[in-house]
C-alpha positions in Angstrom: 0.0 0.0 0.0 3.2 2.3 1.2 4.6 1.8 -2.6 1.0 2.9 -4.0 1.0 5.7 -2.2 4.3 6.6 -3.2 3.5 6.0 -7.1 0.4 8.2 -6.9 2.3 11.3 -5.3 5.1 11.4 -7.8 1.9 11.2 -10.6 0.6 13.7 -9.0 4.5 15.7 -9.0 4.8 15.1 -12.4 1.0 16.8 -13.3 2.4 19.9 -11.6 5.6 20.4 -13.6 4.0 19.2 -17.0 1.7 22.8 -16.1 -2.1 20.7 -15.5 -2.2 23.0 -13.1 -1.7 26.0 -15.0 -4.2 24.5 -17.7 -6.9 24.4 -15.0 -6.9 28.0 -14.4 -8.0 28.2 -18.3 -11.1 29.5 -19.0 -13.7 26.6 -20.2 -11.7 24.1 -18.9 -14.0 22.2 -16.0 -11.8 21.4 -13.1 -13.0 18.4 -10.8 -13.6 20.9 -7.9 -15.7 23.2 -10.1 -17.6 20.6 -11.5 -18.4 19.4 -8.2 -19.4 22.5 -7.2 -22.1 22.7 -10.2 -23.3 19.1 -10.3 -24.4 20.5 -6.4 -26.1 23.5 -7.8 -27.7 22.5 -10.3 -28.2 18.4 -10.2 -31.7 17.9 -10.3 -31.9 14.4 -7.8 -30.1 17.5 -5.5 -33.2 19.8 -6.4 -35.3 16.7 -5.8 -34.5 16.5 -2.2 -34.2 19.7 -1.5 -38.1 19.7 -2.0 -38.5 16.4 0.1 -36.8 19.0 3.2 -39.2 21.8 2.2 -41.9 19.7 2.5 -40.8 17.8 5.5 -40.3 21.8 7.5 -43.8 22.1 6.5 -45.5 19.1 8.1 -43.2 19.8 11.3 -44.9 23.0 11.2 -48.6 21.4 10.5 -47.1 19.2 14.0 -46.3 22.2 15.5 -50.1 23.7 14.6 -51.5 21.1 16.8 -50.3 22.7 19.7 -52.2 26.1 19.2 -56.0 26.7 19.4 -57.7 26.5 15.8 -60.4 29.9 16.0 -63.0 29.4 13.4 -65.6 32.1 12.7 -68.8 32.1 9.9 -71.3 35.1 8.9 -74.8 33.9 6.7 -78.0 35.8 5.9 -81.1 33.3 6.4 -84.3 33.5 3.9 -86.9 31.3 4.5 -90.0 30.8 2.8 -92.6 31.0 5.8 -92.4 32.7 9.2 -91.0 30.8 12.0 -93.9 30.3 14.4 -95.0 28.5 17.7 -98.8 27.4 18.3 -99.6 27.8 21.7 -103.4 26.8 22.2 -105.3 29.0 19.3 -102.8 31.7 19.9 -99.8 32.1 17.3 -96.5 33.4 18.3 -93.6 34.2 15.6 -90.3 32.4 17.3 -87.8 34.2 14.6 -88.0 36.5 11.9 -88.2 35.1 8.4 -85.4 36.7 7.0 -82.2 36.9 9.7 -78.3 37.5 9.6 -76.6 35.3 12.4 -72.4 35.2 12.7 -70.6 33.4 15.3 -66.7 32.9 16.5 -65.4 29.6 17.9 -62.0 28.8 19.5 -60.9 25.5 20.4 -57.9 24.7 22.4 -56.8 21.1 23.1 -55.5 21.2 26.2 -54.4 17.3 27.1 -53.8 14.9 24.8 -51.6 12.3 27.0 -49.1 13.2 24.7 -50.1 12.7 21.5 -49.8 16.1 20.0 -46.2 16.0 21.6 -45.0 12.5 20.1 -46.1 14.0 16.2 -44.4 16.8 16.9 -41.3 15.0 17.7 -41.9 12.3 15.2 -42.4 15.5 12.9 -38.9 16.6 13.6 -37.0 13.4 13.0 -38.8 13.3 9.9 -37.1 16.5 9.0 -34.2 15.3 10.3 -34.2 12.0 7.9 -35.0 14.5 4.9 -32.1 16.9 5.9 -30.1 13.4 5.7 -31.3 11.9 2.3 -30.6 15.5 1.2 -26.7 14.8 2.5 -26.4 11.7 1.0 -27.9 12.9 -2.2 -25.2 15.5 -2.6 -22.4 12.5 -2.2 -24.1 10.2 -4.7 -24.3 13.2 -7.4 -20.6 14.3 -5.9 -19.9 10.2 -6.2 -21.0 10.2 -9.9 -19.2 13.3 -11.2 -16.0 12.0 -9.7 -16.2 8.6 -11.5 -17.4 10.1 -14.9 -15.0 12.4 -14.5 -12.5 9.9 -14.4 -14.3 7.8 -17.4 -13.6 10.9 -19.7 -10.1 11.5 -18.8 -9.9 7.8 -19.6 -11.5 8.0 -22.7 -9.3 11.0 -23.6 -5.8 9.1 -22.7 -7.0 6.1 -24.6 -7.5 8.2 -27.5 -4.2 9.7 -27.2 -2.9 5.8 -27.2 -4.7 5.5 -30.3 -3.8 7.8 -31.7 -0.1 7.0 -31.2 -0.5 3.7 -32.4 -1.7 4.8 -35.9 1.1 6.9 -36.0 3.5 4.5 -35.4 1.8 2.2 -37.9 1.8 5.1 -40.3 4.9 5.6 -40.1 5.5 1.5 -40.5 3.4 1.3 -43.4 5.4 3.9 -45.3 8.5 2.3 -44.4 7.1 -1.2 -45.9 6.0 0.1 -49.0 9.6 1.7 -49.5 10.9 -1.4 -49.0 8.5 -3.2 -50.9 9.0 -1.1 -53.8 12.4 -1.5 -53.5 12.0 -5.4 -53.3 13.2 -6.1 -50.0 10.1 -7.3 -48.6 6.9 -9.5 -50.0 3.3 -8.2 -50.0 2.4 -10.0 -47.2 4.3 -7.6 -44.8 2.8 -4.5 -46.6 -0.8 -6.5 -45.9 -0.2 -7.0 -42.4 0.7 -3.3 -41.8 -2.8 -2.3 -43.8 -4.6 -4.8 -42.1 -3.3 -3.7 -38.5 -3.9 0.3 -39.3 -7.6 -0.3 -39.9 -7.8 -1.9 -37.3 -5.9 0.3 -34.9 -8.2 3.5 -36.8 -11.5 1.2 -35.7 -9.9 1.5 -31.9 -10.1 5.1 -32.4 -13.7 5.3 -33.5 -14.8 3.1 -30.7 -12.3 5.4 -27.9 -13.6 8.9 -29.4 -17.5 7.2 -29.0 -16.8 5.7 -25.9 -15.5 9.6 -24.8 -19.0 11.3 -26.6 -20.7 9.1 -24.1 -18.9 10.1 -21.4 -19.1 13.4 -22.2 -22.8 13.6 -22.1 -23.3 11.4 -18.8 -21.6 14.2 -17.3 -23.4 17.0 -19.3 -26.8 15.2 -17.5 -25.2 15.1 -13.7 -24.5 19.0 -14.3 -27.9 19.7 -16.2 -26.9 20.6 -19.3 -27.5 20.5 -22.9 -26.0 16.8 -23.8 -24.0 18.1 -26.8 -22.3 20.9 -24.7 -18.5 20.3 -25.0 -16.3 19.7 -22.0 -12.9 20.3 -21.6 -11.5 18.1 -18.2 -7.6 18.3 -17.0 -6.0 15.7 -14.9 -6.7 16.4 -11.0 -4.0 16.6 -8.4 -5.8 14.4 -6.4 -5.1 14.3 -2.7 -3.6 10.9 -1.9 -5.6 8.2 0.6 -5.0 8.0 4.5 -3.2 5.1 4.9 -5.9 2.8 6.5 -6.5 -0.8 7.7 -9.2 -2.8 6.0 -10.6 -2.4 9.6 -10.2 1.1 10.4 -12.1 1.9 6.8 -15.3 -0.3 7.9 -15.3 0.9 11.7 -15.6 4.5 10.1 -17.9 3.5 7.7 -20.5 2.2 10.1 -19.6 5.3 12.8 -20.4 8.0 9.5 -22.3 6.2 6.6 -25.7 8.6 6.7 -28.2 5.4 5.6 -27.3 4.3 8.8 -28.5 7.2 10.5 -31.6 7.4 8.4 -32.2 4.4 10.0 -32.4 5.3 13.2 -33.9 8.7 13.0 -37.0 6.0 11.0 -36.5 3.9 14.3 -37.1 7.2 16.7 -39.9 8.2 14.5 -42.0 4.8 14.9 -41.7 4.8 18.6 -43.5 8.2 18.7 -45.7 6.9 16.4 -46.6 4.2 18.9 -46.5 6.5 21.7 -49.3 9.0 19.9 -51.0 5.7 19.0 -51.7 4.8 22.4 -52.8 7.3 23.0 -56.3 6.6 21.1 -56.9 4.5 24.2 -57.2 7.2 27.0 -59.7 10.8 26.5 -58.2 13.9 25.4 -59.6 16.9 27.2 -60.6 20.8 25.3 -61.9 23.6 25.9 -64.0 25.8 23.7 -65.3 29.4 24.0 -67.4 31.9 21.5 -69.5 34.2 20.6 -72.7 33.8 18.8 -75.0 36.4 17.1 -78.3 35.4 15.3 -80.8 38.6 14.7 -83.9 37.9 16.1 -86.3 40.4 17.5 -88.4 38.3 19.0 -85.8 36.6 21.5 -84.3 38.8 24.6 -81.1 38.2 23.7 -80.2 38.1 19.6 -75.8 37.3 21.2 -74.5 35.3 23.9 -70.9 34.3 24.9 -70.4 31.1 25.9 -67.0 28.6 27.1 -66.8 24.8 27.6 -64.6 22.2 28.8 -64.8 18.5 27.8 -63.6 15.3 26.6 -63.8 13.0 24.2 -62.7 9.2 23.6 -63.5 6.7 21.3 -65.3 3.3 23.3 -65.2 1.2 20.7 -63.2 0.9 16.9 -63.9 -2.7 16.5 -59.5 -3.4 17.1 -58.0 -0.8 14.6 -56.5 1.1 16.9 -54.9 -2.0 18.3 -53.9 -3.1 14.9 -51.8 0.0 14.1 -50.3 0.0 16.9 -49.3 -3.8 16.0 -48.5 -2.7 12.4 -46.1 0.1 13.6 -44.1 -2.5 15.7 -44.0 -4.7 12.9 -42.8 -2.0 11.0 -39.9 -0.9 13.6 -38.9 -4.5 13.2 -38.5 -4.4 9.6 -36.6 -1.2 10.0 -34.0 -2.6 12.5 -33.6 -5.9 9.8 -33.3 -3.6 7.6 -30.7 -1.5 9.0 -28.7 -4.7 10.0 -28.6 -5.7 6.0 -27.8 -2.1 4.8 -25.1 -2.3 7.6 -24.3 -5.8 6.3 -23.7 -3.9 2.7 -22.3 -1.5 3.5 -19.2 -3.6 4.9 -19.3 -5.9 1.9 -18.8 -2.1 -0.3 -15.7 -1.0 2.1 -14.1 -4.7 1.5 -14.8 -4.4 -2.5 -13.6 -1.3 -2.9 -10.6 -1.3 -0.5 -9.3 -4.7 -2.2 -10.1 -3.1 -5.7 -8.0 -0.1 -5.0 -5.1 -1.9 -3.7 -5.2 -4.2 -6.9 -5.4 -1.1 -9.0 -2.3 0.2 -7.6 -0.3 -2.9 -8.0 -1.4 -2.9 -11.7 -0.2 1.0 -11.9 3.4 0.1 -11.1 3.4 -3.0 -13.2 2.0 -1.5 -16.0 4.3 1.7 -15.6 7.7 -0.4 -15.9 5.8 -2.1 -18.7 5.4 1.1 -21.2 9.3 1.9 -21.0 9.7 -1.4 -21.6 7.3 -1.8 -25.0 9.5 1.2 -26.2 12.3 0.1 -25.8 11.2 -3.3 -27.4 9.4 -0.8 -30.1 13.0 0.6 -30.9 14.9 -2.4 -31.0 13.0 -4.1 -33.6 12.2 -1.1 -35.7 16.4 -0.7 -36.0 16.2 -4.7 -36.6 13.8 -4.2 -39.4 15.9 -1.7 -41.3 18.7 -3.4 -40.8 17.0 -6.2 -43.2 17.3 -8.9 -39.7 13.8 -8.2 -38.2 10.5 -8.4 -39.4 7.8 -6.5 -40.6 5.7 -8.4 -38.2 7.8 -8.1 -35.2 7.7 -4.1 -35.7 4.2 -4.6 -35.6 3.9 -6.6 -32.8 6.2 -4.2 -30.9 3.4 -1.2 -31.9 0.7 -3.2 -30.5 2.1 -4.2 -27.2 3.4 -0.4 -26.4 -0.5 0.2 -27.4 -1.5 -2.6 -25.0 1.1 -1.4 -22.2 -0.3 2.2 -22.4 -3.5 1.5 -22.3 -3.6 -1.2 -19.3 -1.5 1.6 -17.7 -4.3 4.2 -17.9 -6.8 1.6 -16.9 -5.0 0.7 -14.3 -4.5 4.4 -13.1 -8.3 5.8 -13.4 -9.6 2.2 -11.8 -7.5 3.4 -8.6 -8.7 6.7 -9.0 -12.5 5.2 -9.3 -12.0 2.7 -6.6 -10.5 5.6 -4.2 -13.8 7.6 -4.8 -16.2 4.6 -4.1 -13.5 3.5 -1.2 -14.3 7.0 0.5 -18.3 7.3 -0.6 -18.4 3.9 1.6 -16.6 5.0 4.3 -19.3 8.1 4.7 -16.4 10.5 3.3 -17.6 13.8 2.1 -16.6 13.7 -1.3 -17.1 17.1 -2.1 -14.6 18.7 0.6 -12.3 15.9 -0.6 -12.1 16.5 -4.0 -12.1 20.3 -3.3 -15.4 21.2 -4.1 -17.6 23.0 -1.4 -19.5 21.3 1.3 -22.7 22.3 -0.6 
């Protein structure tokens, strides 16, 4: 792990003298910290969730509503077809007038609920509490995607380059053989295999310039943009991994991984679920005070102001209330299982992506000493071949495996880089003050 380390940093060296660095300051060049920074502004799963803690602040504050009296007023005007009137013997006496106005104000206050009102409220705020989470851990998984796509196009971009080199070279092989072949030093069959090879080396091109148009637009999408916008990426200096235990990276991965505390705040919010449940059982006590008007000249008083206190409870509900309560525990169940597998997961990520990372960086320095190794090879025959003692086929040969070393060298290199990213994503990292984006 000491020697990855170690061959990361002097990458990293080497990006600062060869002026990366210098290119980032470029205008229209997209940095990895800037993009981070605008895959967080503008994302729309980010946007998403944002809404999901908007709404969650308002039912905290419908919770929150609960605890206050609810004052309810109405005004009408009354026609009726035939005067209101009482027989009393053979005498008639009008009771109300036919036509009336009558208002009236009502306030309610709840005043004890056994603490109902109190466990929604609660449960209410650990709601918001979960969406101010998911929010969080939406902002790593957009963060988390920009950082490997990122990657994917600076991949596609280097094994461009590496096709583009290998064309070159085969070019430059090709001319060579039909010199010689004109000058009847060689058959056609070496001047076939150098045309054969080219197309195919062009057709490696096509597929690495497509393979970087799709990359291109993934990452248009994370940043909410037009598909076809172009993107210019430079390599990142990217800050080098703590050197870690497989067990240190899982103990902090269950201590900061935010599904996990989802889970509990879910947990929290079932009990007071329960608790406000329970509460169905027992009478909650109100009081209530008004003021009525109805216009009547025929009563002694047309208003009156009046204030009660009572209770109310439900007898009978043929076992529903009982059965939620059931359900809820049931469900608190599930949530614990639940949490136990994500938990479970979430150690089998760590493990995958530590081991992946430490195999990528063994490939990095094998694949390194292998490049300067293909060129030298590449040199050797190609002064062998004009020489008249080599082959056409072993230049060829040498081409292709410089093309192979380079390009398992690059793979190698951005499968580290991608395997660092999901290493700290699993460990709970905040990948946005890590790549040196902002915290969002």
């Amino acid at each position: 792990m000491k020697r990855v380390l170690r061959h990361i940093m002097l990458y990293a060296a080497v990006l600062i003298l060869t002026g990366n660095t210098c290119l980032a300051d470029e205008p229209g060049v997209l940095t990895l910290s800037k993009g981070i920074n605008i895959a967080l502004q503008q994302n729309r799963n980010i946007r998403i969730s944002a809404l999901d803690r908007s709404m969650s602040e308002d039912d905290r504050a419908t919770a929150k509503a609960r605890f206050y009296p609810e004052i309810e007023t109405s005004l009408s005007q009354v026609m009726q077809a035939k005067q209101p009137a009482a027989l009393s013997g053979s005498q008639i006496m009008n009771t109300a007038q036919r036509n009336y106005l009558t208002y009236d104000l009502i306030i309610q206050q709840s005043i004890y609920t056994f603490g109902a009102t109190t466990a929604l409220f609660d449960a209410s705020g650990s709601a918001l509490d979960v969406a101010k989470l998911n929010h969080q851990r939406q902002k790593n998984l957009v963060a988390l995607s920009f950082v490997v796509t990122y990657f994917d196009l600076l991949e596609s971009e280097q094994l461009i380059k590496a096709a583009e080199s290998e064309i070159k070279n085969l070019d430059a092989q090709l001319i060579l053989s039909k010199n010689l072949y004109a000058a009847g030093s060689i058959t056609k069959n070496d001047l076939l295999h150098a045309e054969v090879r080219l197309s195919d080396a062009r057709q490696k091109l096509l597929a690495a310039n497509n393979q970087r148009d799709i990359n291109a637009s993934v990452m248009n999408s994370i940043l909410t943009r037009p598909l076809s916008s172009i993107i210019t990426v430079v390599e990142p200096v990217v800050p080098a991994s703590r050197e870690e235990s497989l067990d240190n990276a899982l103990e902090f991965a269950k201590a900061n991984r935010i599904e996990l505390s989802i889970f509990n705040q879910q947990i929290k919010i079932s009990e007071f679920e329960e608790k406000a449940k329970e509460s169905d059982f027992l009478p909650s006590v109100f009081a209530r005070g008004g003021y009525n008007y109805n216009e009547n000249r025929y009563q002694l008083h047309e208003d009156n102001w009046s204030i009660m206190l009572g209770a109310r409870m439900s007898l009978f509900s043929g076992g529903a209330t009982k059965a939620a309560i059931s359900k809820i525990r049931h469900r608190r169940e599930q949530l614990l299982e639940q949490k136990a597998k994500t938990a479970d997961d979430i150690s089998l990520e760590v493990r995958k992506n530590f081991l992946d990372m430490q195999n990528a960086g063994k490939r990095i320095e094998v694949t390194g000493e292998a490049i300067s190794q293909a060129e030298e090879n590449l040199r050797i025959n190609r002064i062998r071949y004009e020489e008249g003692i080599g082959t056409a086929t072993e230049v060829i040969d040498a081409i292709t495996m410089l093309t192979t070393a380079t390009t398992n060298y690059y793979k190698a290199l951005y499968e580290y880089r991608r395997a660092q990213a999901n290493l700290l994503y699993s460990m709970g990292m905040n990948l946005a003050a890590w790549y040196g984006g902002s915290n969002g």
